[in-house]
VODREN-869745 format. One record per atom (N, C-alpha, C): x, y, z; residue in three letters. Coordinates in steps of 0.1 Angstrom, whole numbers, padded with zeros to 4 digits, always signed. Layout:
<rs>
XYZALA
...
</rs>
This chain:
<rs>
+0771-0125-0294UNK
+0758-0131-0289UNK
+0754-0142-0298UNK
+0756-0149-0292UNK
+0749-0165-0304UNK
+0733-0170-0305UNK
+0727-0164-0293UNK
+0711-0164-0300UNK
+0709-0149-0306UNK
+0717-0143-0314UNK
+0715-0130-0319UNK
+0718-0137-0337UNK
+0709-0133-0350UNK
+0714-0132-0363UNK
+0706-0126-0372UNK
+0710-0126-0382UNK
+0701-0118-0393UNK
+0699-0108-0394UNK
+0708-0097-0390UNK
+0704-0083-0386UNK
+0701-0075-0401UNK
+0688-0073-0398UNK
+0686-0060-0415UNK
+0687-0044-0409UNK
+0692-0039-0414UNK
+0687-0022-0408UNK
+0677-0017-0423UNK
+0667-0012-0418UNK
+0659-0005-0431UNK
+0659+0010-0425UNK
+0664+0023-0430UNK
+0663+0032-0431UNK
+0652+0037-0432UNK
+0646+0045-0418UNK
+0634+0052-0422UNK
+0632+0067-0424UNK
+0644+0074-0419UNK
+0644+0083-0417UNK
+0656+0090-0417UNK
+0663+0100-0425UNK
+0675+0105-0422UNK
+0678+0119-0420UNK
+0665+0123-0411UNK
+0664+0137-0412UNK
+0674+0145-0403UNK
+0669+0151-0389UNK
+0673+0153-0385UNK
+0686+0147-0372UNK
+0682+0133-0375UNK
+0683+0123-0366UNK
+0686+0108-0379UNK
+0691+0098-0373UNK
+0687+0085-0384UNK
+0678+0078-0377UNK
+0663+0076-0379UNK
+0657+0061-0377UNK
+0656+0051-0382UNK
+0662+0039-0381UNK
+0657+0033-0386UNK
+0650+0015-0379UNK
+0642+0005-0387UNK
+0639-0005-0387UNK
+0647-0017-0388UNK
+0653-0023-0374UNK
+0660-0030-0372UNK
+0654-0044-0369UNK
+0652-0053-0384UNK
+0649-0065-0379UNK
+0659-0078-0376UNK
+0655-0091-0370UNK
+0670-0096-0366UNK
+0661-0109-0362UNK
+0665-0115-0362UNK
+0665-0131-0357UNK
+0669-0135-0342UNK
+0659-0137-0332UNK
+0662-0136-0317UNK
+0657-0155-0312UNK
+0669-0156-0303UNK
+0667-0172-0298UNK
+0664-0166-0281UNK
+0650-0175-0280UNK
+0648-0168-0261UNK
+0655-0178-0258UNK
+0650-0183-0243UNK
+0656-0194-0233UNK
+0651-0205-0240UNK
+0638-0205-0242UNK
+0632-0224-0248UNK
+0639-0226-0263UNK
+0646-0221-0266UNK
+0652-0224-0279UNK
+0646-0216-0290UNK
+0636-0212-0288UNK
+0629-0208-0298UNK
+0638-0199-0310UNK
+0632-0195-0321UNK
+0640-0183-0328UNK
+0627-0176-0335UNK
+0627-0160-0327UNK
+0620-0155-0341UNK
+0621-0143-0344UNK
+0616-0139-0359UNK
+0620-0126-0365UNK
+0614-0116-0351UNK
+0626-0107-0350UNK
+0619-0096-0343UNK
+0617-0081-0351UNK
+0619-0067-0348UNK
+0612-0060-0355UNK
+0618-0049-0343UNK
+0624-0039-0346UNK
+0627-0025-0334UNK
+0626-0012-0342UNK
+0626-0003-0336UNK
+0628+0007-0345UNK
+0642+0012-0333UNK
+0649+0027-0339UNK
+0659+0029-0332UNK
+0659+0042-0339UNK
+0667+0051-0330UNK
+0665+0063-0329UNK
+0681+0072-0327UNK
+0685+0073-0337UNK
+0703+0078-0334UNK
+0705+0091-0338UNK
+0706+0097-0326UNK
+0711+0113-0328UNK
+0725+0115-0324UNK
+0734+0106-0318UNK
+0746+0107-0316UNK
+0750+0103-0300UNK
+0756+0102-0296UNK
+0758+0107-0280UNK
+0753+0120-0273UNK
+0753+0124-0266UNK
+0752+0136-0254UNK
+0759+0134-0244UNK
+0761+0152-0233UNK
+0766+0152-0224UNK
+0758+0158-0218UNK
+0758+0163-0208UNK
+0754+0165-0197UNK
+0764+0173-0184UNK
+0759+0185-0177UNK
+0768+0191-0166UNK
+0758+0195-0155UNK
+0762+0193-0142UNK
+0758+0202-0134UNK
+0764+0208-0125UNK
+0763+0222-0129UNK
+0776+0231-0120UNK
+0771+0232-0112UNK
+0779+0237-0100UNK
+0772+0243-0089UNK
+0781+0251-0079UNK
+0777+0259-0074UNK
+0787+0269-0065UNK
+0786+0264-0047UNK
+0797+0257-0039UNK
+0795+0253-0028UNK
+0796+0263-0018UNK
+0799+0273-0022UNK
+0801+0288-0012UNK
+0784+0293-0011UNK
+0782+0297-0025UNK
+0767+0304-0025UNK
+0752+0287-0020UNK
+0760+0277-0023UNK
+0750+0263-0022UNK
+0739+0264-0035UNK
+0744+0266-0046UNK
+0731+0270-0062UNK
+0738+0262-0070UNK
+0731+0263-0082UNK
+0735+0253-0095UNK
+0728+0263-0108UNK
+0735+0258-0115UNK
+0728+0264-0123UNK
+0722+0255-0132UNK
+0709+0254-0142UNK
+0702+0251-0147UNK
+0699+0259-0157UNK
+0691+0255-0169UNK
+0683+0259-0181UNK
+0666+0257-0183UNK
+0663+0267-0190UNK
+0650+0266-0192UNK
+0649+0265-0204UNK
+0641+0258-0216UNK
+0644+0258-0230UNK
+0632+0250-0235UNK
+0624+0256-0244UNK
+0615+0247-0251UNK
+0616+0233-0262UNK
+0609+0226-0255UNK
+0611+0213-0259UNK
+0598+0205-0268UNK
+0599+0207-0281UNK
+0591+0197-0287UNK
+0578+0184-0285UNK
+0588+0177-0282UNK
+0586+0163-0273UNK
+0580+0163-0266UNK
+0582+0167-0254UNK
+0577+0172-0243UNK
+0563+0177-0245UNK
+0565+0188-0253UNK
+0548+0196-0258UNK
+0540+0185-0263UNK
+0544+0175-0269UNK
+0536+0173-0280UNK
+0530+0160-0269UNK
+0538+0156-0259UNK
+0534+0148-0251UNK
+0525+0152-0240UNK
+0527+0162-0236UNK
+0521+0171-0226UNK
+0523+0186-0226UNK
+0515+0194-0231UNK
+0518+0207-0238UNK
+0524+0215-0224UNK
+0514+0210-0210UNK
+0520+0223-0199UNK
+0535+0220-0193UNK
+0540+0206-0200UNK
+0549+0206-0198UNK
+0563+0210-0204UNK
+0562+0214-0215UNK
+0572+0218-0229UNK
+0583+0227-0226UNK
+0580+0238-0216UNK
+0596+0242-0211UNK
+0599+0237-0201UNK
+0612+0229-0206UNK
+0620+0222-0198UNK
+0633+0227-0189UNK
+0635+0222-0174UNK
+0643+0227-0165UNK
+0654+0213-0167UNK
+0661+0216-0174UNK
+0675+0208-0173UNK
+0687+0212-0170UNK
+0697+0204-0170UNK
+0711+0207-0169UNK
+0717+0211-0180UNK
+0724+0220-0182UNK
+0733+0223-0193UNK
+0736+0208-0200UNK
+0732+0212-0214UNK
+0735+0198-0222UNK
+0737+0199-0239UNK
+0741+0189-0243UNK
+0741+0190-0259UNK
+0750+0175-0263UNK
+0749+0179-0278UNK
+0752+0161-0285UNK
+0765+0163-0284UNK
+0772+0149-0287UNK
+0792+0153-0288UNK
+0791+0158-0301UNK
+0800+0163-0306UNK
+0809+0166-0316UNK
+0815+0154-0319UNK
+0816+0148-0331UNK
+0822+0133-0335UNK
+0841+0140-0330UNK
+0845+0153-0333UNK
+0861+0156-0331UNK
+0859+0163-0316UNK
+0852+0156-0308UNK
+0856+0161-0298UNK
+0856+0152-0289UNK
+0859+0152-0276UNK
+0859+0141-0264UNK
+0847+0148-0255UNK
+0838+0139-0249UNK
+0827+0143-0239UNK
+0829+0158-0232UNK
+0842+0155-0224UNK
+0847+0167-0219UNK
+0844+0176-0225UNK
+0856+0179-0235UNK
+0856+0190-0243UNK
+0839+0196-0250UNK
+0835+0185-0254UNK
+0824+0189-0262UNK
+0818+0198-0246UNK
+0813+0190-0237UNK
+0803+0200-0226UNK
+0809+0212-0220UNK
+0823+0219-0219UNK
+0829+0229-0213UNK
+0827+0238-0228UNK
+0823+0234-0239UNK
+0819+0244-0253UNK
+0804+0243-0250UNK
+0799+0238-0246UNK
+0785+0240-0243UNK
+0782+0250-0232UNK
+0788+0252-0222UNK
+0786+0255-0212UNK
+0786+0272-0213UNK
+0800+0275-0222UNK
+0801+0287-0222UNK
+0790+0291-0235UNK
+0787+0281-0245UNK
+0772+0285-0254UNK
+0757+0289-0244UNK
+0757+0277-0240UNK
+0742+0281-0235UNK
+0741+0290-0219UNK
+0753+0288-0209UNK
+0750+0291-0194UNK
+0760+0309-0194UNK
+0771+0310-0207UNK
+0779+0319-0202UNK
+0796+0317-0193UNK
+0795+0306-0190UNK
+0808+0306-0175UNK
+0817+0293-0190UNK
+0829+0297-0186UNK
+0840+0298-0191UNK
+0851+0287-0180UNK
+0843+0272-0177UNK
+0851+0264-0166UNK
+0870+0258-0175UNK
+0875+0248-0164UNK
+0884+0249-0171UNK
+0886+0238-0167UNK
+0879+0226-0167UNK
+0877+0210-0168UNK
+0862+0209-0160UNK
+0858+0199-0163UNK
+0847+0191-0158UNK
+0850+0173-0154UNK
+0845+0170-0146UNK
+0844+0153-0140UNK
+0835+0149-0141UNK
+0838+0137-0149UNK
+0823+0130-0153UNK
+0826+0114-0144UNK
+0809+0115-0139UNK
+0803+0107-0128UNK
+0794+0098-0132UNK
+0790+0101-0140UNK
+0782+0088-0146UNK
+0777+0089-0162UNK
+0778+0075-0166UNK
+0775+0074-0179UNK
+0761+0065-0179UNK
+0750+0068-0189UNK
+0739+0062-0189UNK
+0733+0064-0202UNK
+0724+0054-0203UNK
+0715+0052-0220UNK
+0704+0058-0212UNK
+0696+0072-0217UNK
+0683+0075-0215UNK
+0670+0067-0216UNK
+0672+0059-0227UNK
+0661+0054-0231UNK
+0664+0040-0241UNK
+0674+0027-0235UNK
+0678+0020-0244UNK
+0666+0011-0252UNK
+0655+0015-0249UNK
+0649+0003-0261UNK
+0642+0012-0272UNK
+0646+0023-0272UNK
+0646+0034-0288UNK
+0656+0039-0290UNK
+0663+0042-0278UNK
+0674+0055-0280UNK
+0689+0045-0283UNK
+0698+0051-0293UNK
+0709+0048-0295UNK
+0718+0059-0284UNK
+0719+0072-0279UNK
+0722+0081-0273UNK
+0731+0073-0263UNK
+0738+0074-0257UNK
+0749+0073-0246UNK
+0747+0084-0237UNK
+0744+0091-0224UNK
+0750+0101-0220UNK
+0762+0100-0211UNK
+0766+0112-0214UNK
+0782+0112-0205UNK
+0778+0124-0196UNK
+0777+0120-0179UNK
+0773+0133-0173UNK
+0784+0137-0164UNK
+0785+0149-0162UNK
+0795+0160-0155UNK
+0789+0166-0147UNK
+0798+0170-0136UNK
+0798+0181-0127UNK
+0810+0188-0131UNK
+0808+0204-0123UNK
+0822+0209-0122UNK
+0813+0223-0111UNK
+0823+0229-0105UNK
+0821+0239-0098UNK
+0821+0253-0104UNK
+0812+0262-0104UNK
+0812+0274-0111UNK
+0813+0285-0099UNK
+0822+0300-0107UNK
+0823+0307-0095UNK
+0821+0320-0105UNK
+0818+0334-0095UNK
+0815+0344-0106UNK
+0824+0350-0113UNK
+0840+0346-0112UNK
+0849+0348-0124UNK
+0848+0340-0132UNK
+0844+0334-0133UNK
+0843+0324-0148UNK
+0831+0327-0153UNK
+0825+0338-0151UNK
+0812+0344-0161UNK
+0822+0352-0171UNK
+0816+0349-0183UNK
+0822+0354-0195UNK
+0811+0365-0209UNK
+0795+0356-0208UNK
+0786+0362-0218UNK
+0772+0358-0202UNK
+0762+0359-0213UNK
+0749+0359-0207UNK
+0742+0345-0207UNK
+0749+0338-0223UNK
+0744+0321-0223UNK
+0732+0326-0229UNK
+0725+0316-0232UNK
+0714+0314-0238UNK
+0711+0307-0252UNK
+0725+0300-0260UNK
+0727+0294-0267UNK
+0730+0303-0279UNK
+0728+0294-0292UNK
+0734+0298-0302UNK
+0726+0299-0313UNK
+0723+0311-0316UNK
+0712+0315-0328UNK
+0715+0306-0341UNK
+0723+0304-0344UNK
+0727+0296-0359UNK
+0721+0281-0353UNK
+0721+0276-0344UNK
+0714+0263-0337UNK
+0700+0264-0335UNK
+0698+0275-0335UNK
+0681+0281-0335UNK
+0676+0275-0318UNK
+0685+0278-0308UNK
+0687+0278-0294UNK
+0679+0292-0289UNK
+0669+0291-0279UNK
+0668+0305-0271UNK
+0665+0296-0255UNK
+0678+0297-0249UNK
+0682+0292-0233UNK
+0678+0303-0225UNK
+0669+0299-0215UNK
+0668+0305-0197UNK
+0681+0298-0190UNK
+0689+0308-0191UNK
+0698+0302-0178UNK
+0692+0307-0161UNK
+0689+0294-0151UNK
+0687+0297-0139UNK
+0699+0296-0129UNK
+0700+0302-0118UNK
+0706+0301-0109UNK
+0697+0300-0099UNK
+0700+0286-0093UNK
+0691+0284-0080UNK
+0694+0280-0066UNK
+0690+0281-0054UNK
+0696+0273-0045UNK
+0691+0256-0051UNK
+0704+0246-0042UNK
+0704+0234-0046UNK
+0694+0233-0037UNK
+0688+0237-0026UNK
+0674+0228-0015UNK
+0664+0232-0028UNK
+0663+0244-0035UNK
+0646+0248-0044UNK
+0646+0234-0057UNK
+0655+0231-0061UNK
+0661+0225-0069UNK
+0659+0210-0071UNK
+0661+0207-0051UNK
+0659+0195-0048UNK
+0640+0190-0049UNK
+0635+0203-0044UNK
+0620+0203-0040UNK
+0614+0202-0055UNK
+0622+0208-0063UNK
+0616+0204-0079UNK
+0615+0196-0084UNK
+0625+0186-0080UNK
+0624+0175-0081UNK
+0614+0164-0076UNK
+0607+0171-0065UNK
+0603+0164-0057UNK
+0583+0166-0061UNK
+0585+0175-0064UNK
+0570+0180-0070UNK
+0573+0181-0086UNK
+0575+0171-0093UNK
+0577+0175-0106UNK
+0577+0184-0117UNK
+0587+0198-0112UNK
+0590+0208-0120UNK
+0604+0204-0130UNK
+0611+0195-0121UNK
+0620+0186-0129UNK
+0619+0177-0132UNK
+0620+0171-0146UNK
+0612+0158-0150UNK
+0620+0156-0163UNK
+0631+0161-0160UNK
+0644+0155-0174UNK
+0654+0140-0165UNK
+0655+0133-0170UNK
+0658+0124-0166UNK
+0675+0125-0160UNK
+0686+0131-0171UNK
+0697+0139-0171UNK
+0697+0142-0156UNK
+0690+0155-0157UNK
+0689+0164-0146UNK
+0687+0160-0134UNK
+0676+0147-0131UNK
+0674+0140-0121UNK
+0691+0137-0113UNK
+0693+0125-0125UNK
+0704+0122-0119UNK
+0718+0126-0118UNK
+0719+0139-0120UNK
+0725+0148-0119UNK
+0725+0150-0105UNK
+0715+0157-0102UNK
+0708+0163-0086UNK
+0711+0151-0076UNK
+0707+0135-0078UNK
+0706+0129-0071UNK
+0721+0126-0065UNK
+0730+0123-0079UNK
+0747+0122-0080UNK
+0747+0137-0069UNK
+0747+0147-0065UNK
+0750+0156-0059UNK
+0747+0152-0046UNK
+0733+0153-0044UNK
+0724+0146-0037UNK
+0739+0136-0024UNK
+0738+0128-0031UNK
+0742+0113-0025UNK
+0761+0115-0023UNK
+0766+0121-0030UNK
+0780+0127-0027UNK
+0783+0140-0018UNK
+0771+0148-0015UNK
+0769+0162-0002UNK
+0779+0172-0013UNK
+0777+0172-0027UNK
+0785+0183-0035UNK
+0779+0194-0024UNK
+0765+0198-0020UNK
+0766+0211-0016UNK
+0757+0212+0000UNK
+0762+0212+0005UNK
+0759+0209+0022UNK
+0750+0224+0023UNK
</rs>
């Protein structure tokens, strides 16, 4: 990019996450150039799944308390999403969400296809998501799910019909962004008639 230069990163934060202060030298259309100023927000990549059973027509879903969320709107803090989590730097998308799946939901798939890739939030978030579907059936239940205590995880795994699911969406009980377009990707391909 040639109206792009100067790039500083100042470290603000290397906690649980890295934030930091990205200033940089920006040229618009009129020629101009000036210091600009971002912050940025890097927790890694994530994935994202939504299984679903085409015989029974359900999905499964999670319930899990969410920080952010509270702090933004307290009645909204437990969140109904899709099975999800960050990659593993040694793993591939895939892999990483089929170990998640049997962490937090219990089911034991044996590939996932991923349908779309998207930035949640690109003017803070560094995050990539990589999202999947795969079909789950009740031999591939293996545990109960609910995540992993050493992660300091406590998951609601739900099993729903896909029409209750859709109406959540529609009266905002679902309001994860993931999960939206998860549902809508189903939605718009007839995964479950």
């Amino acid at each position: 990019m040639d109206n792009l230069r100067n790039i500083e990163h100042i470290n603000l934060s290397d906690a649980w996450a890295k934030l930091d202060r990205i200033d940089y030298d920006f040229q618009f259309k009129n020629g101009e150039w000036k210091r600009l100023s971002r912050e940025t927000y890097n927790r890694g990549d994530g994935t994202a799944i939504l299984l679903y059973n085409p015989v029974r027509g359900t999905v499964i879903l999670t319930r899990q308390f969410r920080m952010p969320i509270y702090e933004n709107h307290k009645e909204e803090g437990m969140s109904i999403e899709a099975c999800a989590g960050a990659i593993d730097k040694s793993k591939s998308p895939e892999e990483t969400i089929i170990s998640e799946v049997e962490e937090e939901v219990g089911y034991k798939i044996p590939f996932a296809k991923q349908v779309l890739t998207a930035y949640s939030s690109p003017g803070a978030l560094t995050e990539k998501m990589f999202l999947f579907v795969a079909e789950y059936h009740d031999d591939m239940k293996i545990s109960e799910g609910g995540g992993l205590e050493t992660e300091n995880e406590e998951i609601e795994v739900l099993e729903l019909p896909f029409s209750e699911v859709v109406k959540m969406v529609k009266n905002e009980e679902i309001i994860d962004a993931k999960t939206i377009m998860l549902i809508q990707y189903a939605q718009i391909n007839n995964l479950l008639d």
